[in-house]
N, C-alpha and C positions, 0 to 999 in steps of 0.2 A: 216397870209396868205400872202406869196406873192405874186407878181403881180397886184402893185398899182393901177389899173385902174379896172381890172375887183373884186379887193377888195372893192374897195370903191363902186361898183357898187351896190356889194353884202350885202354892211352894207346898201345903199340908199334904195333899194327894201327894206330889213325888217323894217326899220326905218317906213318906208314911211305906211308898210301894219298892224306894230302891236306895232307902240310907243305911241299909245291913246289909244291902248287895254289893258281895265281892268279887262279882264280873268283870274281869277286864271290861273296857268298851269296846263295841264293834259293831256290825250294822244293825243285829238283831238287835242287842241292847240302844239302839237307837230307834229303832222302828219301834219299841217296849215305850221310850220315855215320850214319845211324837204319839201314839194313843192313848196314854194316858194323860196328857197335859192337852191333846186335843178336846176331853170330856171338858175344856175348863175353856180353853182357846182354840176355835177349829182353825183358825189361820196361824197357828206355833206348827214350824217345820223342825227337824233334827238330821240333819245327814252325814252319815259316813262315807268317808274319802279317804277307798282303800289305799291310793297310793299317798297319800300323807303330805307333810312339807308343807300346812298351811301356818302361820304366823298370826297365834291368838290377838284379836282387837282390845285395847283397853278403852278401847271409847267406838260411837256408833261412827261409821264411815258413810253413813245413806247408800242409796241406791246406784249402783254406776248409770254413768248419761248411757243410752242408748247409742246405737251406731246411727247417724241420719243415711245413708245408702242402704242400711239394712230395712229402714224403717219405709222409705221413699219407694225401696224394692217391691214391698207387698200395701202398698199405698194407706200405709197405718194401719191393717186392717179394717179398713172403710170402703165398702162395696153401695151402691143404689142399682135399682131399677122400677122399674111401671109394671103393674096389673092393672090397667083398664086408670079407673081414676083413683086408685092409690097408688102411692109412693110406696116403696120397701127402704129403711136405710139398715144394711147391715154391718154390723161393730164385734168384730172376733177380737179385741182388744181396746183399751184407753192409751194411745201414746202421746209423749211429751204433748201440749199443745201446739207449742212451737213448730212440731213437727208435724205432726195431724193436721194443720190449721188450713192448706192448701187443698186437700183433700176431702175433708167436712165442706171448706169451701161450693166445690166442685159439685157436692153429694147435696147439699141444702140448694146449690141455683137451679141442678138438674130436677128437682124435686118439687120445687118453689109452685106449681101450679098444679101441688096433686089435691085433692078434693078430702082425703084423708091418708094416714101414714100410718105405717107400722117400724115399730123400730125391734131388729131381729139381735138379741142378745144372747143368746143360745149356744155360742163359743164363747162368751166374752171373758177370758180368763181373768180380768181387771188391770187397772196400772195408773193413770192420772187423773186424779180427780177436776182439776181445772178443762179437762177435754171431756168429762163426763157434766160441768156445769153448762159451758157450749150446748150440748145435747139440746138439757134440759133448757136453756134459755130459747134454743130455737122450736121450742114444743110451750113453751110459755107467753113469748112473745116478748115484747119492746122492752118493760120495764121489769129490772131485777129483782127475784122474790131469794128470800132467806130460804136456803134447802135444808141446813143442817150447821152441827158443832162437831170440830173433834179437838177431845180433851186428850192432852199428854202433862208429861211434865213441866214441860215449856210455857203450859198456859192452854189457853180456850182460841180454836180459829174458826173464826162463821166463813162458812161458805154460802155464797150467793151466785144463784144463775145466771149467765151472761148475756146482756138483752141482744136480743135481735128481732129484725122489724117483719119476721113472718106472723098473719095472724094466728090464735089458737087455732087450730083444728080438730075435727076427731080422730083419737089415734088408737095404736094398742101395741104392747109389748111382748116377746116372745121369750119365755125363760126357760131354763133346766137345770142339768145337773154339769152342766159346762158353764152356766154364769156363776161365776166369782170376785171375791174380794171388794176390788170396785166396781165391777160389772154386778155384783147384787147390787151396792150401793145405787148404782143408776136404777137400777128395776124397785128397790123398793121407794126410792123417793118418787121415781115413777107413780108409783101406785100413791103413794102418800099427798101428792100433789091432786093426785084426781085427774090425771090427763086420761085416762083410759084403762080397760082392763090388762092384767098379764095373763096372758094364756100359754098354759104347758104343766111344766114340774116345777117340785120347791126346788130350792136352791139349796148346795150345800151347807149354808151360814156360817161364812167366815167374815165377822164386821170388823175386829181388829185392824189400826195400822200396824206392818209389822217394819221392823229394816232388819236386813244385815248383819250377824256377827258371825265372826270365828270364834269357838269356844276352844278347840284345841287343836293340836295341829292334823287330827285327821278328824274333826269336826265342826260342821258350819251349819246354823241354822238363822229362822227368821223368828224374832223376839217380837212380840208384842208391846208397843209404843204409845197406843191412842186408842181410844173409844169413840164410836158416833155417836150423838143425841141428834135423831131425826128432828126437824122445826114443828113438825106437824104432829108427829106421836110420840115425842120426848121419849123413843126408845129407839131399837136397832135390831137387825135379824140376825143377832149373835147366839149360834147353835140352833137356834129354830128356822133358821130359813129364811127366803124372803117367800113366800105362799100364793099360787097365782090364784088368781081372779075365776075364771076357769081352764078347772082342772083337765087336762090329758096328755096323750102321748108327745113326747115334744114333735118325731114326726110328723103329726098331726095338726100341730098348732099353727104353722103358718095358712092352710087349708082355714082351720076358723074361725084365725083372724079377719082373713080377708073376707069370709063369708059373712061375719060382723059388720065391718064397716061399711061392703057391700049395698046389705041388707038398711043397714041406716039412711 
């Protein structure tokens, strides 16, 4: 994990809450060390797998590839439609690009002459960030802007938005307590960016990259890898959130958004 300070924070807390506990392990004592190490990392998972038989990792394995028929099945989770002169683009996930790309395609030309856009994030559980750059390039326009860093051990990778030739528009984004991971990542650069407000709820704030490990063989969780440093607020909504713009029910929020750009 890097980031030395709030690493060692994070070894202190369990150290401190379960290194004289002589619990076997099992699901409760996992659901115990996934709340406590959440105070530190909201995106640290812990699971118990009561039937066993997993085969501990000695190194990270990344994420498995997606199934492309599973993903082509529910069209990436990427839905559009029309309210009068806006566009709605809705994102219940970030899948692979490669796989998305058809689909975002489809969702950007049917859209291409809306007058202003909402982008509805409000499922979006997160997943690729190169399909969440997409987004933000076609809400930025032609020429590629710096969105952010994320630091691991590996090093420092900038990510930049991927131009495309729609112009800016007015938009606004819909968030809650179902955007995650990289789905806050897209809502807060959103916001960071200035493209429009977010209307709803805060976000859970989980800014961690995590992957994949087997800890034992009836334990699997997701480790914390990387930090984001937003370009714009050299921070991140890691535990606080990403915070909308205006505040309300998320129910409510696609109502006033559109009465927003509407109104504009």
């Amino acid at each position: 994990m890097p980031g030395v300070p709030r690493r060692d924070r994070l070894t202190a807390a369990l150290r401190e809450r379960f290194g004289a506990d002589g619990r076997e392990v099992d699901g409760a004592v996992c659901a115990e060390m996934q709340a406590e190490a959440r105070r530190i990392s909201r995106h640290l998972d812990v699971e118990w797998v009561p039937d066993g038989g997993l085969v501990p990792d000695t190194e990270s394995r990344g994420w498995p590839d997606p199934d492309p028929a599973v993903v082509a099945a529910i069209r990436a989770g990427i839905g559009h439609e029309r309210a009068g002169e806006v566009g709605v683009l809705r994102m219940t996930g970030l899948s692979p690009l490669e796989l998305a790309a058809p689909f975002l395609t489809d969702a950007f030309e049917a859209l291409r002459d809306a007058r202003a856009v909402v982008l509805d994030l409000r499922a979006n559980g997160g997943g690729d960030l190169d399909t969440a750059m997409a987004v933000l390039g076609w809400l930025l326009g032609p020429e590629p802007v710096h969105i952010s860093d994320v630091v691991s051990l590996e090093g420092t990778r900038r990510w930049d938005s991927l131009p495309h030739d729609e112009p800016r528009r007015p938009a606004a984004a819909l968030i809650g307590a179902g955007t995650y991971s990289s789905g806050e990542a897209l809502a807060y650069h959103f916001q960071a960016q200035r493209l429009g407000p977010l209307i709803g709820e805060r976000t859970p704030g989980a800014a961690d990259h995590v992957t994949p490990i087997v800890l034992a063989t009836h334990v699997r969780a997701n480790l914390p890898r990387g930090y984001v440093v937003d370009a714009v607020t050299g921070a991140n909504w890691e535990q606080d959130g990403v915070q909308p713009d205006v505040v309300c029910a998320e129910a409510e929020a696609m109502e006033r958004a559109l009465a927003r750009l509407t109104s504009r």
